[in-house]
N, C-alpha and C positions, 0 to 999 in steps of 0.2 A: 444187498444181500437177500436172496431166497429164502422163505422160509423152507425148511426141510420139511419133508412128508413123515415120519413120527411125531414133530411135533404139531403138526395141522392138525393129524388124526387125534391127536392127546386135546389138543384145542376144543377141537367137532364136539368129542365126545364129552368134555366137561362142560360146554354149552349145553348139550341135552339135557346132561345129568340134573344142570341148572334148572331148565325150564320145566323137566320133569317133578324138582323138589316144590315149584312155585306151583305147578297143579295139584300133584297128589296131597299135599302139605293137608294137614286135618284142617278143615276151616268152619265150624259150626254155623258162622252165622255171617261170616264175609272175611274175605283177604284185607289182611292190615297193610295198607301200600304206602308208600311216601315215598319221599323225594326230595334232594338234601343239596342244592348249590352249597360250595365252598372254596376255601380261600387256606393256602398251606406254603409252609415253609420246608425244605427238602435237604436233606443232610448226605453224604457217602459218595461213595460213586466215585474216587479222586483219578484223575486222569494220570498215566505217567508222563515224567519226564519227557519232551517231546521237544526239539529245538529251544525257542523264547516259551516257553509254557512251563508253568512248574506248581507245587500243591498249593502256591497262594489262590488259586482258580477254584479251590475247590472250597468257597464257602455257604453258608445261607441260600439255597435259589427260593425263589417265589413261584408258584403253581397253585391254576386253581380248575375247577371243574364241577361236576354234579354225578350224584348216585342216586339211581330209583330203585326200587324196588319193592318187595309184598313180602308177607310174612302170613301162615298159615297159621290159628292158634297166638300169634304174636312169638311162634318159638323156632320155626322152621321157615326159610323162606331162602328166595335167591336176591339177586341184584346185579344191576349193571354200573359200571363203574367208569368214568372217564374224565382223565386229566391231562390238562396242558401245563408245559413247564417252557416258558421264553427263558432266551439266555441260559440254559441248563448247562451247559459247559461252562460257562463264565461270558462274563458281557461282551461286548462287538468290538472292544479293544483288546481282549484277550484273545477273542477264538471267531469273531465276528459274527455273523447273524446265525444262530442254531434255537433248537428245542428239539423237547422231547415228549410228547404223546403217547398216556396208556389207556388200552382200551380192555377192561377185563369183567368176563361171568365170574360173581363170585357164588357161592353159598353160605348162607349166614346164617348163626344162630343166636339167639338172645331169647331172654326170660324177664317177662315185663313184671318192672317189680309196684304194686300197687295197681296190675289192672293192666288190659289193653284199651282201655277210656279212658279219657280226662285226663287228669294231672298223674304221670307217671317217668321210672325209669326204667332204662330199660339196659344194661350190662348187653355186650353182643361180640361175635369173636365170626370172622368171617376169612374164605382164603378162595383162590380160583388162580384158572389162568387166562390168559390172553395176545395181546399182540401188543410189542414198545415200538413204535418209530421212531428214529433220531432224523434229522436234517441240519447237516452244517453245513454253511456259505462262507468260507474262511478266504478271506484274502491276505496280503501281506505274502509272506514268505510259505504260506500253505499253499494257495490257491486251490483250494478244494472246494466242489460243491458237489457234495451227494448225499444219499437218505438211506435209512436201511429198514426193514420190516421184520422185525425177530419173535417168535415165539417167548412167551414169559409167564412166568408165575407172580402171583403176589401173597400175602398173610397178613393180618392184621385184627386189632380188634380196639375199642375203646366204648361210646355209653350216649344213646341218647334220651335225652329227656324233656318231658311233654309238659307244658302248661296246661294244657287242654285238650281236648277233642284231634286238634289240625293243627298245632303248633307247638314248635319247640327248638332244642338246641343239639347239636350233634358231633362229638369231638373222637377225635382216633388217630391211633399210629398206626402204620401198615406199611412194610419192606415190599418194594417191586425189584423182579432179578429177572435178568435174560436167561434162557437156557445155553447160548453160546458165547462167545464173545464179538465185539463187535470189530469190523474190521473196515477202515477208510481207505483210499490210494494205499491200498498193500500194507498199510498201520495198522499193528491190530492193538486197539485202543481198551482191552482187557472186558472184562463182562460188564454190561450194561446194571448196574444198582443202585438205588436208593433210597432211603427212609423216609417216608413224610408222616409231617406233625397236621394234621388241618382240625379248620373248626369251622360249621356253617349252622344255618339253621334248617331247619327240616318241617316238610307240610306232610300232612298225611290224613 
């Protein structure tokens, strides 16, 4: 699937808007930057009815990835967001070899509570959009192997917090949704969604 040209141009332009909030952002005395590997569990999204497929598929998936990004002030800032999700349909006896890959600018905001040094927390609420790729290699009675590249948004917020200086701990919800839906061998397999729970640690 193509992505459509409104939402590329919607894309373009929330990347700028991103990279413009990481500059202009007030930053007295230096950009608060970090960078957060993590590890998450993924909720929603349930496939329909489809031949042998049915909502038992649609449980717990595992996904994991890393977010960077600066913070001007410790209150304004952007980030980049990227996650892998193996088996995101369900495992290789349900729907055979698939995932699903998000790649999203967000803008974030958070209010550090005790300080942008040392020991601190930090409350944060952040949304953007981006690009979801799917890839399924379905054998069996599918035989299908294709990928799609869709326009998408995401939302989200949860709370990190700092032992010190350069370390800490980072946990959050955040909804990814396609703008269209998604459509395989002529299947249109309903809009691309779902929830994840993660928790990583974070340098900064």
């Amino acid at each position: 699937m193509r992505l459509e040209l409104p939402h590329m141009r919607a894309f373009k332009l929330l990347v700028a808007a991103a990279a413009a909030a990481a500059i202009v952002a007030p930053t007295p005395v230096r950009a608060d930057a970090y960078v957060s590997p993590w590890a998450a569990v993924q909720f929603g999204g349930k496939l329909p009815n489809i031949g042998n497929l049915n909502d038992s598929i649609d449980r717990g998936r595992a996904g994991f990835g890393v977010t960077a990004g600066a913070m001007g002030a410790g209150i304004f800032g952007a980030e980049f967001n990227f996650g892998y999700s193996p088996s995101f349909f369900g495992t290789n006896n349900d729907f055979g070899n698939n995932s699903v890959i998000d790649v999203m600018g967000n803008l974030i905001i958070g209010i550090p509570i005790g300080g942008s040094h040392g020991g601190s927390v930090r409350p944060f609420f952040s949304g953007g959009a981006g690009l979801l790729r799917s890839q399924i290699d379905a054998g069996g009675p599918f035989n299908v192997s294709s990928s799609t590249n869709e326009a998408g948004w995401n939302v989200g917020g949860g709370i990190m917090g700092f032992f010190n200086d350069h370390f800490g701990l980072r946990g959050e919800v955040r909804y990814n949704r396609a703008f269209s839906s998604n459509t395989i061998a002529g299947t249109n397999l309903g809009t691309l969604n779902f929830t994840r729970l993660s928790i990583g640690v974070v340098f900064r």
